[in-house]
C-alpha positions in Angstrom: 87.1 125.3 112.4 85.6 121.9 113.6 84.2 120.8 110.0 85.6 117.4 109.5 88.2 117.5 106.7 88.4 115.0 103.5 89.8 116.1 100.9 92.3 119.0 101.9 93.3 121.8 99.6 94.7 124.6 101.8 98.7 124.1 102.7 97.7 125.6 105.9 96.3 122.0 106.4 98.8 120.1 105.6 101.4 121.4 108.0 98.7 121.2 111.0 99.1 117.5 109.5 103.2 117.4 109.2 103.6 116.9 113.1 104.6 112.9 113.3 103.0 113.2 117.0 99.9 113.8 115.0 100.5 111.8 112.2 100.6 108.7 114.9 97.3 109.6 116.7 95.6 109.8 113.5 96.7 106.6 113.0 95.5 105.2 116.2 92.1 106.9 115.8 91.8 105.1 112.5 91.0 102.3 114.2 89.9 102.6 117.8 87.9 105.0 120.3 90.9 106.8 122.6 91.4 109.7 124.9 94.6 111.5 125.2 95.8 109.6 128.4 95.5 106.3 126.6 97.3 107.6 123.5 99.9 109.2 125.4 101.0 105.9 127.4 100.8 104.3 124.4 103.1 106.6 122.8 105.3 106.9 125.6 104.4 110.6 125.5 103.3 113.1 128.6 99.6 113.8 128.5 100.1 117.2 128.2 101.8 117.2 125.2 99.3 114.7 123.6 96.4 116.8 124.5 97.5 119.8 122.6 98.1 117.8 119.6 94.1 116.5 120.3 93.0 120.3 120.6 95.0 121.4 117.3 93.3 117.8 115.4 89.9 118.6 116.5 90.2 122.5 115.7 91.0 121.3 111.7 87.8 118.6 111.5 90.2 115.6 111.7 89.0 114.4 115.0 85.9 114.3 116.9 84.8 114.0 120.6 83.0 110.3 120.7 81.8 110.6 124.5 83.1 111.2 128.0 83.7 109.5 130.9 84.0 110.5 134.7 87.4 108.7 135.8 88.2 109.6 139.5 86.5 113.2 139.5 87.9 114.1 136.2 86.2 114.0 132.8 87.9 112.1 130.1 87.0 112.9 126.8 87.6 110.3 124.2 88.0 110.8 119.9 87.7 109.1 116.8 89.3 109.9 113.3 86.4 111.3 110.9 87.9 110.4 107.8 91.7 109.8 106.4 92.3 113.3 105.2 93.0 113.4 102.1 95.8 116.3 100.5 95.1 117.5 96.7 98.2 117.8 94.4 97.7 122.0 94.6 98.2 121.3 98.3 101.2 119.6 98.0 102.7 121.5 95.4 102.7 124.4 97.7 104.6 123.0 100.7 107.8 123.9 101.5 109.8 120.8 101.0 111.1 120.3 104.4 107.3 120.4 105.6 106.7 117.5 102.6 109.6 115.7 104.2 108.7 115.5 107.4 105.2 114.7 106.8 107.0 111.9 104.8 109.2 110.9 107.1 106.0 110.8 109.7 103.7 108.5 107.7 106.7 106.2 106.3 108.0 105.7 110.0 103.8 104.3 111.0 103.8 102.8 108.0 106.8 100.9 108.5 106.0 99.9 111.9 103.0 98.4 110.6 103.9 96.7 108.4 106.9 95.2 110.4 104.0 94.2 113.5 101.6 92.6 110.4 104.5 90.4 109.1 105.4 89.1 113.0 101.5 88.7 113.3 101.5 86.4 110.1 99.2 88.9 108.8 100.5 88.4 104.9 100.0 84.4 105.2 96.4 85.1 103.6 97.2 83.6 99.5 95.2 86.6 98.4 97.9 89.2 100.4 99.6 91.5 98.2 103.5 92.4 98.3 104.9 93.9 95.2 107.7 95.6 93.9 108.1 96.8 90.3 110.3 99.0 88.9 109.5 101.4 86.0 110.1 104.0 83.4 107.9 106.0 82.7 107.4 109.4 81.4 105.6 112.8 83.1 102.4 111.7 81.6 102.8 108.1 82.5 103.4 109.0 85.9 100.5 111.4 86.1 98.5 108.6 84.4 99.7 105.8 86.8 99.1 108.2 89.4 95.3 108.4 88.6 94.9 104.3 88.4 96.3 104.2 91.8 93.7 106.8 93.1 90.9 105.0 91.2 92.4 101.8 93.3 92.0 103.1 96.4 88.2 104.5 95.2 87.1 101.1 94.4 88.3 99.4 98.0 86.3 101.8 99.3 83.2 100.9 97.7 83.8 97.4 97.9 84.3 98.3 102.0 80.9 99.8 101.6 79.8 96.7 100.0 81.3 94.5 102.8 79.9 96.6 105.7 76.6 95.8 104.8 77.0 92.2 104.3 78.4 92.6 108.1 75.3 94.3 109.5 72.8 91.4 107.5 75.3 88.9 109.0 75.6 87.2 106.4 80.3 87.5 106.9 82.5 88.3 109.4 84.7 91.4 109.6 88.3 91.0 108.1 90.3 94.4 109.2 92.7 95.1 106.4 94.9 97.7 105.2 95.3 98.8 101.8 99.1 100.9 100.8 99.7 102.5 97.6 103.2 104.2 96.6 104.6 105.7 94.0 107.6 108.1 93.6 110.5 108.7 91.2 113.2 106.1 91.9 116.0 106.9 94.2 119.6 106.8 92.8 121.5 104.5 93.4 123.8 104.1 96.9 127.0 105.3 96.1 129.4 102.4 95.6 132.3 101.5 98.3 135.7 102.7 97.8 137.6 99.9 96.7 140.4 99.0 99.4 144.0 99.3 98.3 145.8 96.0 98.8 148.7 96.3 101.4 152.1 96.0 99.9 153.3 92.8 100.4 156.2 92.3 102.9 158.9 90.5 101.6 161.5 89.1 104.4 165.0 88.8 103.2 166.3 85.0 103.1 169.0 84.2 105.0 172.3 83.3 103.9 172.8 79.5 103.1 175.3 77.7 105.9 178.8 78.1 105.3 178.5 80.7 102.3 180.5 83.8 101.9 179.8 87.4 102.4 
């Protein structure tokens, strides 16, 4: 199958997705041109390796071939994301847990490290960034609604994106790459407190006897 892939609805999908070696060339592909040699020494990663995870991505209509390059007798061939696939709650519901996990774990750990290279960069100086934490309690059709006004979020960045782009081509602004992160899950318990430590029974040392007293 090489029809790129928005929104996806077949669990089938979504574990092709679950590898984090995937997860992080996605990522790079969101933003740049890259063949599997450059991904790989970025990664840290032998090429071989990489450039199954390329085949596999390109078979499901996430990535596509931008162009080739001769480089020393070989041909390089170099991708680009098509679109930031999307998974549907039926999707979703159907995964085995420890494939949800790990696709979890996968995004959280790019996510984090993005994040953690914006806020060295001074990329949340802008007064108009947004960092926010709330907590909540809400009910299973408060979270389903909440759910929906976060999706509708992300909708209207993209048209405003849309909006921007075009302002771009006319010239009349400059690019401004940003990134946009939406969350929302059920609140972890709590960490378990620490034992409390038993204070040590004191040590008393017996006094000696005065001088010159009897026994």
């Amino acid at each position: 199958m090489t029809k790129s892939v928005s929104d996806i609805d077949d669990p089938r999908l979504v574990k092709a997705l679950a590898h984090p070696i995937r997860v992080k060339i996605l990522g790079i592909l969101e933003h740049r041109v890259a063949s599997p040699k450059e991904v790989a020494r970025e990664l840290g990663i032998p090429v071989e390796n990489v450039s199954y995870h390329f085949r596999t991505l390109k078979q499901y209509g996430f990535i596509r071939l931008e162009r080739k390059r001769q480089v020393r007798g070989a041909v390089e061939h170099y991708y680009r994301s098509v679109a930031r696939p999307k998974i549907t709650e039926r999707a979703w519901e159907q995964l085995p847990d420890i494939v949800k996990r790990a696709m979890t774990d996968a995004n959280l750990g790019q996510l984090n490290e993005l994040v953690e290279r914006a806020a060295m960069q001074g990329k949340f100086d802008r007064p108009d960034s947004h960092l926010s934490r709330m907590p909540h309690t809400l009910d299973d059709k408060a979270f389903a609604e909440a759910s929906q006004v976060m999706t509708d979020a992300f909708a209207r960045i993209a048209k405003l994106e849309t909006d921007a782009q075009r302002r771009i081509r006319q010239g009349k602004s400059d690019p401004l790459p940003a990134v946009a992160v939406v969350m929302l899950f059920e609140r972890p318990d709590p960490p378990p407190l620490p034992a409390e430590e038993e204070p040590e029974p004191s040590r008393t040392r017996a006094k000696k006897p005065a001088s010159g007293s009897s026994r």
